[in-house]
PAMARNU-168260 format. One line per field, with one value per residue (C-alpha): residue number from 1; x, y, z. Coordinates in steps of 0.1 Angstrom, whole numbers. Layout:
k	(NUM|...)
x	(X|...)
y	(Y|...)
z	(Z|...)
% end
This chain:
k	(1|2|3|4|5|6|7|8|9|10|11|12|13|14|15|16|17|18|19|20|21|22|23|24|25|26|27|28|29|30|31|32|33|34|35|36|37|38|39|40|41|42|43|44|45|46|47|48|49|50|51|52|53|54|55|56|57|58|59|60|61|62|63|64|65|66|67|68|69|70|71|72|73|74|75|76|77|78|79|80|81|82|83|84|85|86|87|88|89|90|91|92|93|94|95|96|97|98|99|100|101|102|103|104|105|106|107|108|109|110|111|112|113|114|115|116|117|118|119|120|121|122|123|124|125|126|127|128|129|130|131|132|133|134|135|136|137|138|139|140|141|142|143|144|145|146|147|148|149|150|151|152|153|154|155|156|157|158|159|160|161|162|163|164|165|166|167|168|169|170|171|172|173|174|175|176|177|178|179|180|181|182|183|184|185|186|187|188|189|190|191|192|193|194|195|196|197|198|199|200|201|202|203|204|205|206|207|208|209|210|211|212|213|214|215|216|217|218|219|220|221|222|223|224|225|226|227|228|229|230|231|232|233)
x	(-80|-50|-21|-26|-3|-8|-18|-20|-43|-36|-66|-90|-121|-135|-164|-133|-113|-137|-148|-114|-111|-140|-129|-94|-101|-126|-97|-69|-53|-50|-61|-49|-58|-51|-68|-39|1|3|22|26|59|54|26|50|75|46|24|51|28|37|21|7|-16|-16|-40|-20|-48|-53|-60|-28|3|-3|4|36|45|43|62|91|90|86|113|148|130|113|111|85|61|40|10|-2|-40|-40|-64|-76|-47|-22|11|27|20|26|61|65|50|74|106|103|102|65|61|30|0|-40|-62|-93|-118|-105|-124|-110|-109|-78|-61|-61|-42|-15|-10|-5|20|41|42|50|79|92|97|119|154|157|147|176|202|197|205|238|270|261|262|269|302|304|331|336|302|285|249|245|214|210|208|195|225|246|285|306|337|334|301|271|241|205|179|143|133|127|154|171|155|162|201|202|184|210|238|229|236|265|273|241|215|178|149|120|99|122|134|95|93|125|110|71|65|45|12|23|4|29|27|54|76|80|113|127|118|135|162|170|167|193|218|214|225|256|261|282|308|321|339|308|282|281|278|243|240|209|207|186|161|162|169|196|226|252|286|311|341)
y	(54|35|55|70|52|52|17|11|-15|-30|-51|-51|-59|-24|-35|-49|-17|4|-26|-22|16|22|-2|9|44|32|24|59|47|66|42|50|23|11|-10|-33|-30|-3|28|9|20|55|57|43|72|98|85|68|39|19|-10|-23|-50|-66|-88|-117|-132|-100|-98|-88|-84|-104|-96|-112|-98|-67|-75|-85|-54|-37|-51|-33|0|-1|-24|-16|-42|-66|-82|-105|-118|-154|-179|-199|-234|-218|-227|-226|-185|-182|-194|-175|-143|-147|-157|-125|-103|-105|-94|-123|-133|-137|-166|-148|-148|-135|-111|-74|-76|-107|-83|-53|-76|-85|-51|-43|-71|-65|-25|-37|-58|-38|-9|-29|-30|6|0|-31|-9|15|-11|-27|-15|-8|-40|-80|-93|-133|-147|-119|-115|-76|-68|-36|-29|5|6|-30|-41|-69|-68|-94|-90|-50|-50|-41|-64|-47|-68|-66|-64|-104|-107|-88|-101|-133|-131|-113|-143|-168|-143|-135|-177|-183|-221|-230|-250|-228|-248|-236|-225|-207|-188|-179|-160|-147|-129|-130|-136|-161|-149|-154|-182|-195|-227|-250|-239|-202|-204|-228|-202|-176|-195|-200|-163|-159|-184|-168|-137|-152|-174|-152|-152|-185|-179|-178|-192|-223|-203|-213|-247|-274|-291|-328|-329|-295|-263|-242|-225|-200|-210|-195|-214)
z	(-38|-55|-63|-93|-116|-157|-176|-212|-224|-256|-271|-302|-283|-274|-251|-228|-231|-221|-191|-179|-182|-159|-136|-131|-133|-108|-88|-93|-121|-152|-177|-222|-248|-284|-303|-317|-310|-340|-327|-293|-293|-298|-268|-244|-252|-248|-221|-203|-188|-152|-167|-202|-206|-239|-254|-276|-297|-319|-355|-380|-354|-324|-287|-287|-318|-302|-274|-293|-308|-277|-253|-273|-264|-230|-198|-187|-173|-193|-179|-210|-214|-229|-239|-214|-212|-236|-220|-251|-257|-216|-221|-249|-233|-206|-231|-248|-214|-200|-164|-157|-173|-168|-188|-204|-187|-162|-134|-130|-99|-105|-126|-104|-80|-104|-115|-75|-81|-105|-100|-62|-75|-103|-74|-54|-68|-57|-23|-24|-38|-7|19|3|-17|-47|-66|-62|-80|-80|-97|-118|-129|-112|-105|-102|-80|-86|-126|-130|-153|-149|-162|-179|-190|-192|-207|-197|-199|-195|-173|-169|-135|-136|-151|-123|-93|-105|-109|-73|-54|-72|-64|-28|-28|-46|-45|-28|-41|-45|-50|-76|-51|-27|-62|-70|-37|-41|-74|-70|-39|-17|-33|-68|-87|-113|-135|-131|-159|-154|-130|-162|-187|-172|-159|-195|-205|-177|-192|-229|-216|-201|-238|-253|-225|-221|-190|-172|-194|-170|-140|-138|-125|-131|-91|-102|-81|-63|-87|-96|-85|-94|-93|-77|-87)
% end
């Protein structure tokens, strides 16, 4: 029996809803549902999911609607379900703060694995923030492990746990080329099945975030032909 985390499942097809409900309940978790993104905000406050899962091709607001909406009032992690070969709503999923994502159809036994996954990942920073001091300072830009923020300049910068994962592999290596793979499993892991663009996307989430300093608003280097790099200097 899995440890008995909660999930909220957000999609208009009932017959799925309930598929997945059994089947993760199946499995310890303590599975609540909606049928669209209405009130999605106010379930997170009261049920306090680990996880949600969120369907983007619903009728009205769409999944990534709902996301957008989402993200200025909770981190917690988004697993999105796509169309089958829609890179376009992937990147977009992951621009506006999604966790990962699964193509419909898509076998529950797949997303069980991810949601091991990202719960697994998402729980990490605090075990990090155990073994060092505290926080990362490069060139005058802090990560603070133990809250997840980052500060510039005085001010503090809330990540996502991507987010945050992210800026502590390219800070651990300041001034040292990191290649897209070797940042992958610096965030996801060797078992993570990403398409080519997801370091990219989130590589330019990172560099927005550091746009309105313009002391440091470079310190994110393109390396042609390998990756990226934080600079140090």
């Amino acid at each position: 029996m899995e440890q008995q985390y909660p999930v909220l499942i957000v999609d208009d097809d009932a017959k799925l809803r309930d598929l997945l409900t059994q089947y993760l309940e199946g499995y310890g978790y303590k599975v609540s549902t909606l049928p669209s993104g209405e009130g999605i905000i106010e379930e997170v406050k009261n049920s306090s999911p680990a996880i949600v899962i969120l369907d983007i091709m619903m009728p009205g607001k769409d999944g990534l609607e709902v996301l957008r909406e989402l993200r200025p009032h909770s981190n917690v992690p988004v697993i999105m379900l796509t169309a089958k070969g829609e890179d376009t709503d992937r990147i977009v999923g992951l621009e506006l703060g999604a966790d990962d994502y699964i193509s419909k159809p898509f076998n529950p036994r797949e997303l069980l694995a991810r949601i091991k996954a990202v719960l697994r990942r998402a729980q990490e920073p605090d075990r990090t923030a155990t073994q060092n001091s505290g926080q990362i300072k490069v060139a005058g830009v802090v990560l603070h492990l133990a809250h997840q923020k980052l500060e510039i300049e005085g001010e503090s910068v809330e990540l996502s746990s991507t987010e945050f994962k992210l800026f502590k592999a390219l800070m651990d290596n300041p001034g040292q080329p990191m290649t897209r793979d070797d940042l992958m499993t610096s965030v996801w892991g060797k078992d993570f099945n990403a398409f080519d663009r997801s370091i990219d996307v989130h590589i330019s989430k990172l560099r927005a975030l550091l746009k309105p300093y313009p002391d440091h608003e470079s310190r994110i280097k393109t390396v042609w032909g390998t990756g990226y790099m934080f600079v140090s200097e």
